[in-house]
VEXLOTI-37617 format. One record per residue (C-alpha): residue number from 1; x, y, z; residue in three letters. Coordinates in nm, 2 decimals. Example, Ala and Ser with C-alpha at 12.3 -4.5 7.8 and 13.67 -1.06 7.14 Angstrom:
DRENVEX     n        u        v        w   res
DRENVEX     1     1.23    -0.45     0.78   Ala
DRENVEX     2     1.37    -0.11     0.71   Ser
//
This chain:
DRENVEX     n        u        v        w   res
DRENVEX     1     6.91     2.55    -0.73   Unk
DRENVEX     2     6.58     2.64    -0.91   Unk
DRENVEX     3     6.20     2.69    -0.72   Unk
DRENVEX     4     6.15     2.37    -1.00   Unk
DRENVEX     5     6.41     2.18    -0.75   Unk
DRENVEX     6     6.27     2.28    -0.46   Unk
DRENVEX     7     5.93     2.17    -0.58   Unk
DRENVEX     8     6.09     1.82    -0.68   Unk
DRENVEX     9     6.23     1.78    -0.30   Unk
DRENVEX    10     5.94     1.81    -0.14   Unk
DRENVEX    11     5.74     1.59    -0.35   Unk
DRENVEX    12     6.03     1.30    -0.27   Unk
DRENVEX    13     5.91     1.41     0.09   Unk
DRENVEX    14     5.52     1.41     0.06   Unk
DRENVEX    15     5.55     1.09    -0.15   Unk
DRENVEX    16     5.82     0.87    -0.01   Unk
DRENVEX    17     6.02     0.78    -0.32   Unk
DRENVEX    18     6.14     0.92    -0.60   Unk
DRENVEX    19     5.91     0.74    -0.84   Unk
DRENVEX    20     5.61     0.82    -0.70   Unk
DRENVEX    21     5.78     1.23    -0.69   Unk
DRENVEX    22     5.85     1.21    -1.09   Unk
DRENVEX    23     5.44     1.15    -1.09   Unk
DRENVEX    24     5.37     1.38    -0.88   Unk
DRENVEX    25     5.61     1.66    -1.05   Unk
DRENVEX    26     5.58     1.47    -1.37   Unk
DRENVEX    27     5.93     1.39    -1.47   Unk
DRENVEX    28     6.10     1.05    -1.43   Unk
DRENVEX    29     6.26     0.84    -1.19   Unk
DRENVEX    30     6.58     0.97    -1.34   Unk
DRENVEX    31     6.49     1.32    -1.40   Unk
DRENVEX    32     6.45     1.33    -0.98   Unk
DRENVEX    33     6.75     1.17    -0.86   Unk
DRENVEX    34     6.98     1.41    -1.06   Unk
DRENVEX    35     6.77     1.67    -0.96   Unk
DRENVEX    36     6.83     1.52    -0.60   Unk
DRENVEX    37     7.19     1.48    -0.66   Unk
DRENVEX    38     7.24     1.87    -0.80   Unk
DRENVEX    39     7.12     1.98    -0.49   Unk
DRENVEX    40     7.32     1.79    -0.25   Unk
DRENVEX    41     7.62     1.89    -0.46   Unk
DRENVEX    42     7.58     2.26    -0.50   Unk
DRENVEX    43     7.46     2.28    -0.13   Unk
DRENVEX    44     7.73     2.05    -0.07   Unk
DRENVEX    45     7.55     1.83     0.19   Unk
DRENVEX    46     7.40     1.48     0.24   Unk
DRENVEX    47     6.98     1.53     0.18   Unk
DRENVEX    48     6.97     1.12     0.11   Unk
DRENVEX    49     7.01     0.85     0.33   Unk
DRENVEX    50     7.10     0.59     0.02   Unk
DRENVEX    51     7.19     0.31     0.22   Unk
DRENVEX    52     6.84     0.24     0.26   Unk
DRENVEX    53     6.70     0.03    -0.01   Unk
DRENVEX    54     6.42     0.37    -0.09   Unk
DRENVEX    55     6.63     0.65     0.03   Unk
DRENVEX    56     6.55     0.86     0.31   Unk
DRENVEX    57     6.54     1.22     0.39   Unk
DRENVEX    58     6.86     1.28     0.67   Unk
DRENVEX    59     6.76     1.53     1.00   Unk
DRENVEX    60     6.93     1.81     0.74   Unk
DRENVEX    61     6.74     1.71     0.45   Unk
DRENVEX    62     6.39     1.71     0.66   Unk
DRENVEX    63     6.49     2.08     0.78   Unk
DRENVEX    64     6.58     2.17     0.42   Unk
DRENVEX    65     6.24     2.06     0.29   Unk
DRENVEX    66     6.07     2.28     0.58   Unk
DRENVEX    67     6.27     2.59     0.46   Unk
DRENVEX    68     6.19     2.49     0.09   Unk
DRENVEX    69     5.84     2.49     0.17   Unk
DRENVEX    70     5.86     2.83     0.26   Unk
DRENVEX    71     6.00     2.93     0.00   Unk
DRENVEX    72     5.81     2.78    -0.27   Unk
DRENVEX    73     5.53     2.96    -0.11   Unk
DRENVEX    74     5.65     3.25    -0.11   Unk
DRENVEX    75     5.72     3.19    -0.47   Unk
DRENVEX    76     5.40     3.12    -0.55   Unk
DRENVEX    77     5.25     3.46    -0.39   Unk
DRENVEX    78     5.50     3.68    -0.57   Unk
DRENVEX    79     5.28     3.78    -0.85   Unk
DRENVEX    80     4.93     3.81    -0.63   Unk
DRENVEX    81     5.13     4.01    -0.38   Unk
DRENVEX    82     5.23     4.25    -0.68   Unk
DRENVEX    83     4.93     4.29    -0.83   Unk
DRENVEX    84     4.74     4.34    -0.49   Unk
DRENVEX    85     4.46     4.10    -0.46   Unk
DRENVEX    86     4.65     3.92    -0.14   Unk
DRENVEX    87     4.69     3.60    -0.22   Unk
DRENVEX    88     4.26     3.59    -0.24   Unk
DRENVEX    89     4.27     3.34    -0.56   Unk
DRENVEX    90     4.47     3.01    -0.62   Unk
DRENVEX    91     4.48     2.75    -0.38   Unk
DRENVEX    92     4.44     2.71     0.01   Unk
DRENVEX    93     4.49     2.37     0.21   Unk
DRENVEX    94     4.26     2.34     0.53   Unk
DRENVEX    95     4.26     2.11     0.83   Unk
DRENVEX    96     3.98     2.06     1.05   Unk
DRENVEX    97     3.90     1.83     1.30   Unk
DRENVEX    98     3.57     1.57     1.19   Unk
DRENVEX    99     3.32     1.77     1.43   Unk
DRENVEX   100     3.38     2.08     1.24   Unk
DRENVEX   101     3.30     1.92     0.86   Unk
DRENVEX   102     2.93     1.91     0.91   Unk
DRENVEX   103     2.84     2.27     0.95   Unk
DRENVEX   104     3.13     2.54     1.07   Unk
DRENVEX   105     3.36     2.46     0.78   Unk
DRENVEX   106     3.06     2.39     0.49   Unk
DRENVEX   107     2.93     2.74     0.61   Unk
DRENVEX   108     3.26     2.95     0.63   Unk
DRENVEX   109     3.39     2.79     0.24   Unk
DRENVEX   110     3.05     2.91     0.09   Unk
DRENVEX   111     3.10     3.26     0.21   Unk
DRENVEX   112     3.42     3.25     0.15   Unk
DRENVEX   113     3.35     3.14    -0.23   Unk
DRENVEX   114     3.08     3.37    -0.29   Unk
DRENVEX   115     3.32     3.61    -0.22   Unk
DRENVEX   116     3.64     3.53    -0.36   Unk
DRENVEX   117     3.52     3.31    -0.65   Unk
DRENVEX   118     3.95     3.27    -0.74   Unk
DRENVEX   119     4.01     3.11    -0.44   Unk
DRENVEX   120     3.96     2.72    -0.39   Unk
DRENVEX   121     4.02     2.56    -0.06   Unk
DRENVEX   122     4.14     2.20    -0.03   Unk
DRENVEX   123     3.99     2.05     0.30   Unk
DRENVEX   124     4.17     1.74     0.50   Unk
DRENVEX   125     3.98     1.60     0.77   Unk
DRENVEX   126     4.21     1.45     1.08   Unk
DRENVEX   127     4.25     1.48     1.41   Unk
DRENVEX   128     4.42     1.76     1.64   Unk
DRENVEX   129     4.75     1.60     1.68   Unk
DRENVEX   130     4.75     1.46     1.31   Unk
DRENVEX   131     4.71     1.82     1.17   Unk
DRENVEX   132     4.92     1.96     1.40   Unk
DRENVEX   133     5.17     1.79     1.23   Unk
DRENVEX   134     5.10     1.80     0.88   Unk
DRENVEX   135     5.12     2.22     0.94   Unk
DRENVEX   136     5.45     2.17     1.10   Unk
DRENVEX   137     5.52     2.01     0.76   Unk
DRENVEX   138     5.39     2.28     0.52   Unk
DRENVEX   139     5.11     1.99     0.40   Unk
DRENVEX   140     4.84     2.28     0.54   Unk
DRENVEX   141     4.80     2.65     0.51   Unk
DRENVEX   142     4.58     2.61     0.83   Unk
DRENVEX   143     4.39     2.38     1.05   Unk
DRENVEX   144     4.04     2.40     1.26   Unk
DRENVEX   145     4.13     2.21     1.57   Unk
DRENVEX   146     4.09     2.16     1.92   Unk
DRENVEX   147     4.35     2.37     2.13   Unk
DRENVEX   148     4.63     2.19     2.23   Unk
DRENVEX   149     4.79     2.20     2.57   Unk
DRENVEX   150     5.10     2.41     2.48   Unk
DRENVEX   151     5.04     2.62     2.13   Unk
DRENVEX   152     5.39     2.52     1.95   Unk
DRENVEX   153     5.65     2.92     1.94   Unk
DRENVEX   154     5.59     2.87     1.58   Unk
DRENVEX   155     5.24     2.91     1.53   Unk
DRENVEX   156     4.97     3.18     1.56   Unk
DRENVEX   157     4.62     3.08     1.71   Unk
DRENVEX   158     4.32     3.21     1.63   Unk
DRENVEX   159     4.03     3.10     1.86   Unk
DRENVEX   160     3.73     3.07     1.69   Unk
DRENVEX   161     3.46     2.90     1.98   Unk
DRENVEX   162     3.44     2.75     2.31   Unk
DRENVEX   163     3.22     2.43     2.33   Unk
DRENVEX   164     3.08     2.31     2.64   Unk
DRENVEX   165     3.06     1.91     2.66   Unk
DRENVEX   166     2.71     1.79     2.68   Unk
DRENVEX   167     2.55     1.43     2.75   Unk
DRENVEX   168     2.38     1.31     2.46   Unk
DRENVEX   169     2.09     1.04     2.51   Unk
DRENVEX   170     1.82     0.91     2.27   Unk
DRENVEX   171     1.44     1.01     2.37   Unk
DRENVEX   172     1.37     0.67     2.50   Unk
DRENVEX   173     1.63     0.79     2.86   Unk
DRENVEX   174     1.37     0.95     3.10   Unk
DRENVEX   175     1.63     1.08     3.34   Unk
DRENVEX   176     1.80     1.39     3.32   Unk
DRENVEX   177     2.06     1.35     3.58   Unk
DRENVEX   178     2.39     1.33     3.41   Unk
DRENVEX   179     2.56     1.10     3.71   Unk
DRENVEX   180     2.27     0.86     3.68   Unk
DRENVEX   181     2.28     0.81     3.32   Unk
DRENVEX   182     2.67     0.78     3.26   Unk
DRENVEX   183     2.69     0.48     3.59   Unk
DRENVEX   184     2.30     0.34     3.44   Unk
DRENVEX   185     2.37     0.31     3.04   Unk
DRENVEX   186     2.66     0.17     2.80   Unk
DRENVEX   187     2.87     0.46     2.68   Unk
DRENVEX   188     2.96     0.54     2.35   Unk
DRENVEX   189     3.36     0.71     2.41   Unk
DRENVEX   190     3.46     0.95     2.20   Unk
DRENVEX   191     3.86     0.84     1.95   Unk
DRENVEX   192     4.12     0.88     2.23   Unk
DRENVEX   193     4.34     1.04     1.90   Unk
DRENVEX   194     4.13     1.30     1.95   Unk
DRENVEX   195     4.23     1.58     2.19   Unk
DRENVEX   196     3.92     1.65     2.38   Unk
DRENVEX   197     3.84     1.30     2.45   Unk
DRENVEX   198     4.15     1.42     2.73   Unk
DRENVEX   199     3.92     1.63     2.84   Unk
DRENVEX   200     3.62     1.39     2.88   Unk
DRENVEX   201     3.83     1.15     3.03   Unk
DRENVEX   202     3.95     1.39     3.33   Unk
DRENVEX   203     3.60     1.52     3.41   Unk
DRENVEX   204     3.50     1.15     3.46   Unk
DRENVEX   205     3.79     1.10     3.65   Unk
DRENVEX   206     3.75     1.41     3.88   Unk
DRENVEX   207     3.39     1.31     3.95   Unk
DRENVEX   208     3.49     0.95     4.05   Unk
DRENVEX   209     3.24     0.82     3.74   Unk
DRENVEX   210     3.28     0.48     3.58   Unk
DRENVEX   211     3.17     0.45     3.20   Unk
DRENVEX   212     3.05     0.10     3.07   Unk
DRENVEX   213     3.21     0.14     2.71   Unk
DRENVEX   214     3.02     0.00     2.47   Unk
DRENVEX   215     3.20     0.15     2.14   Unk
DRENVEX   216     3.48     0.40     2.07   Unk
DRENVEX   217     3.39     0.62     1.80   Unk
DRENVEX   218     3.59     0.94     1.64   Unk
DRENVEX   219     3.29     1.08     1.38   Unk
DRENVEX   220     2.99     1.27     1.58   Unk
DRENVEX   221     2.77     1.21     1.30   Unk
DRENVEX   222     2.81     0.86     1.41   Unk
DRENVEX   223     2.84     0.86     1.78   Unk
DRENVEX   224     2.47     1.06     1.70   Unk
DRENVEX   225     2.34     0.76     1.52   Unk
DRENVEX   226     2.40     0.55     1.75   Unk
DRENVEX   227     2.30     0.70     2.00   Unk
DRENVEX   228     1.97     0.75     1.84   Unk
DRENVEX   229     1.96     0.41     1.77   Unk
DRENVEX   230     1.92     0.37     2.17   Unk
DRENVEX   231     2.25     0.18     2.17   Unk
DRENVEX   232     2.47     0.40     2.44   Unk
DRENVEX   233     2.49     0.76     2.54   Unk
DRENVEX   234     2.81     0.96     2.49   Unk
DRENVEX   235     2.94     1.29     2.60   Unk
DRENVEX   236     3.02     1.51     2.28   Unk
DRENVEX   237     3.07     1.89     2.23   Unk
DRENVEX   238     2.77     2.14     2.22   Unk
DRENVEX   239     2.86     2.18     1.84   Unk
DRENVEX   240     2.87     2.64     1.81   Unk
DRENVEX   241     2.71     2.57     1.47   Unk
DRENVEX   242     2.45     2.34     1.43   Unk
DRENVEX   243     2.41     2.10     1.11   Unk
DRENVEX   244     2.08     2.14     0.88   Unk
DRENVEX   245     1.92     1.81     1.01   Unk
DRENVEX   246     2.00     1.75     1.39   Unk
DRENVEX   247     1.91     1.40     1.49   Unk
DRENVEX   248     1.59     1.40     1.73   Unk
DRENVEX   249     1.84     1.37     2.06   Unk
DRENVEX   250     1.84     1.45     2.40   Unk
DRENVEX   251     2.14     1.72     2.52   Unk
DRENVEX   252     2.19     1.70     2.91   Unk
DRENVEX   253     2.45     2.02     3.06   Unk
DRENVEX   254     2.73     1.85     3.21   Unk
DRENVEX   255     2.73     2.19     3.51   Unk
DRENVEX   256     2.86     2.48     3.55   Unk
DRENVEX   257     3.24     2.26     3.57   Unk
DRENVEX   258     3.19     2.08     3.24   Unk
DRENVEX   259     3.47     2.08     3.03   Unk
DRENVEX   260     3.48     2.28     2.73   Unk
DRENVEX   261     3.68     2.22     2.38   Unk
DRENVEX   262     3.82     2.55     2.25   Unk
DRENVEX   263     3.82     2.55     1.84   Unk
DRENVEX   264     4.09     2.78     1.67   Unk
DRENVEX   265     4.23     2.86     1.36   Unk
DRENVEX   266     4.60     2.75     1.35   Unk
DRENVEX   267     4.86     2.80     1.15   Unk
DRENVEX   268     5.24     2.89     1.10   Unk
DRENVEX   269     5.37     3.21     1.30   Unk
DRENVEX   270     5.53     3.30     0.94   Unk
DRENVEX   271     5.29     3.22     0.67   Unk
DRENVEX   272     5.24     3.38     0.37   Unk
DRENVEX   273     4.92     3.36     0.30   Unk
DRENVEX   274     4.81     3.59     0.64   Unk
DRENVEX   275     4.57     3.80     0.47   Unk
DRENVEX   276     4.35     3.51     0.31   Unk
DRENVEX   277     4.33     3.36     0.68   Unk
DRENVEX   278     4.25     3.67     0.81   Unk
DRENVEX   279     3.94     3.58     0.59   Unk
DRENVEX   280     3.91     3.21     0.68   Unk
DRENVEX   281     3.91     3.34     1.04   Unk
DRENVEX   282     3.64     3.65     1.00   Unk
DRENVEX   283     3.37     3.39     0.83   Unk
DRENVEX   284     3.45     3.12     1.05   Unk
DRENVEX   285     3.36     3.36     1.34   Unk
DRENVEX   286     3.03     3.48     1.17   Unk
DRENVEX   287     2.96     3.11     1.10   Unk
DRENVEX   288     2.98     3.06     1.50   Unk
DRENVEX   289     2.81     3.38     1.55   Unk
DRENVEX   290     2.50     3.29     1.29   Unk
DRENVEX   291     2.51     2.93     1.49   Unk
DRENVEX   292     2.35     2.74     1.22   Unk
DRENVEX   293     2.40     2.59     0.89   Unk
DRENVEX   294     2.14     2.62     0.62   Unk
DRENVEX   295     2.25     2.58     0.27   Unk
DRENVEX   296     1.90     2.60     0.16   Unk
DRENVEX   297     1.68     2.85     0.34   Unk
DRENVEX   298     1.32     2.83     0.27   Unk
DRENVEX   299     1.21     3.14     0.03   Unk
DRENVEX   300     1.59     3.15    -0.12   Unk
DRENVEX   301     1.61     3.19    -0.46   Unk
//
């Protein structure tokens, strides 16, 4: 077995074939499938499924590739670890959830950069469930997401912000009663893949309110727009840092009982790279603490 094999296995995983592995690793078709084959024989266990026409990863071989992820990582911060700059350089993979790309990510990366010019972070939008699974996988270092129900034994969470739900009208609604506008305007629902939209759902169920929904929508940069555009009202998360250009919008408090979404930095219990999240997490909670985004203050520069 060599890290090189290792490497190989999980690009069969991420990939689905072995072709498309050998361009990923660049090595051939053939060059993978021996590969493939020394492993299973020096482990002595069955990693293929090959009577498949594209062979599949067995329940073993999917564990293996978990374990191998770990330890190519591992791998891979041998030499930082050594030298003592903490893993702060190479690369870092991070989730977040689409409400957090706007302004709480964008503003945490370019502190981060100015800092650590060595270090560039990879960013993969999705939703909670989505990334929830891709760190189970080793896909992502980390993830911004919504907090789940039960936090998986394997993972450490960092919370990073609690955002109240708010209703969100154009200028042209003259009420301000939440109750009125939700049973009174079409309503603009928020991806039920996403987590919070749970939430949403069960406050409009506890207070016996029926939604007219007009669209179902999973970007608030959108929802936004269209609510702008006069063409529904929606109930979205008071975002805990806001973008550069906010859309000229009403935001109506839900109460004192609203439901709030809880952002956190997750990420496996037994990752290598603690000390560079430890930095993720500290600028991600100035970014929240700043509460706005501004790439380009006036007088800079």
């Amino acid at each position: 077995m060599s890290i090189r094999m290792l490497r190989t296995l999980i690009a069969v995983e991420e990939n689905g074939t072995f072709s498309a592995a050998g361009e990923a690793v660049f090595v051939t078709h053939a060059a993978v499938s021996q590969q493939m084959k020394a492993l299973e024989e020096g482990w002595g266990i069955t990693l293929f499924d090959r009577t498949r026409r594209t062979p599949e990863l067995t329940p073993v071989g999917r564990a293996i590739v978990t374990r191998a992820r770990e330890i190519v990582a591992a791998y891979d911060n041998l030499l930082p670890s050594v030298l003592g700059d903490d893993g702060l350089r190479g690369n870092l993979s991070l989730g977040s959830v689409p409400t957090g790309l706007t302004s709480l990510i964008p503003f945490a990366i370019t502190s981060i950069k100015a800092r650590f010019p060595d270090l560039h972070i990879g960013v993969t939008p999705g939703q909670t469930k989505e990334l929830l699974i891709d760190l189970e996988r080793g896909v992502l270092d980390a993830a911004v997401i919504t907090k789940p129900h039960v936090i998986p034994h394997n993972m450490r969470w960092a919370p990073i912000s609690r955002e109240p739900m708010e209703l969100l009208t154009s200028l042209n609604v003259t009420s301000d009663d939440p109750f009125e506008i939700l049973a009174t305007h079409p309503y603009i629902r928020f991806t039920r893949k996403a987590l919070l939209s749970d939430f949403i759902d069960n406050w409009l169920q506890e207070k016996n309110i029926t939604v007219k929904d007009t669209m179902e929508l999973e970007n608030l940069e959108i929802i936004s727009s269209m609510v702008h555009a006069d063409l529904g009202v929606s109930i979205v998360p008071r975002r805990s840092v806001q973008p550069p250009n906010p859309l000229p919008l009403k935001h109506i408090p839900l109460g004192d009982d609203a439901p709030v979404r809880e952002l956190g930095l997750m990420s496996l219990a037994n990752t290598v790279k603690l000390r560079v999240l430890q930095e993720v997490e500290a600028e991600l909670l100035n970014a929240v603490a700043v509460g706005r985004f501004d790439p380009f203050p006036q007088g800079a520069g």
